[in-house]
N, C-alpha and C positions, 0 to 999 in steps of 0.2 A: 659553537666550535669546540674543538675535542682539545680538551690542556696539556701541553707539554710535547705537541706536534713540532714546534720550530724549534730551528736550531740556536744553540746557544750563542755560538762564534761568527755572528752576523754583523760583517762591521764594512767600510771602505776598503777595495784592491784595488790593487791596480794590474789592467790586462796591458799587454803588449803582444803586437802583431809585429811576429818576427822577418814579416817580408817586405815589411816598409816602415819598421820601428816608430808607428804609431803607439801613442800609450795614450787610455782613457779610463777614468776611474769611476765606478760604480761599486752596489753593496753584493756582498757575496758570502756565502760562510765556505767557501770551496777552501782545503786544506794547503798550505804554500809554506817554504821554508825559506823562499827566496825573497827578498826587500830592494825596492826602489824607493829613490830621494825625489821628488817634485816638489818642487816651490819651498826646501828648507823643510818639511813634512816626511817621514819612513809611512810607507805601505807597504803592505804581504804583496809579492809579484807573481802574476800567473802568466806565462807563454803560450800565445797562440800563432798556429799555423797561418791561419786565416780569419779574419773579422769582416766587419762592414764598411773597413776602411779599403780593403783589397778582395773583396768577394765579385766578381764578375757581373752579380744577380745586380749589385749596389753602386757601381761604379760606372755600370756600363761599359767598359772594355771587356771583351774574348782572351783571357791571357789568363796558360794554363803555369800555375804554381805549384811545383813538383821540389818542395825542400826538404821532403824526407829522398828522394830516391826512389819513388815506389814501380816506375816503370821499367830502374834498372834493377830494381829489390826482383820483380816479377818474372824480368827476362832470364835472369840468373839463377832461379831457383827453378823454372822449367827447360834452362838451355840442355839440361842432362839426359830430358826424354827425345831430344832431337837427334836422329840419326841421317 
């Protein structure tokens, strides 16, 4: 194996799924300046859209989760060629 490939700042986060504030913690080196408390413990916080706690693929429900806006993001940036 080649040295000095991994990253340094490889430790426990914690994700949160912002559309059923699911939180589950696993390792990560991904960059965060945000911190949650579980169980009397601080973790780096990371925000997610979507996980496996609310992915459709995972859950088996059809239920579309739009909490950016993007369909109204989409209608609005093309309502202007509509004549």
């Amino acid at each position: 194996m080649k040295a000095d490939i991994h990253p340094e700042n490889f430790r426990v986060v914690a994700f949160k799924d912002m559309s059923n504030d699911e939180v589950f913690l696993t390792k990560s080196a991904a960059d965060t300046k945000e911190t949650i408390e579980i169980e009397g413990t601080e973790y780096p916080l990371i925000k997610l859209e979507i996980s496996r706690t609310s992915h459709p693929f995972y859950t088996g429900k059809a239920k579309l989760v739009d909490t950016a806006g993007r369909i109204d993001k989409f209608k609005n940036k093309y309502a202007k060629f509509k004549k």
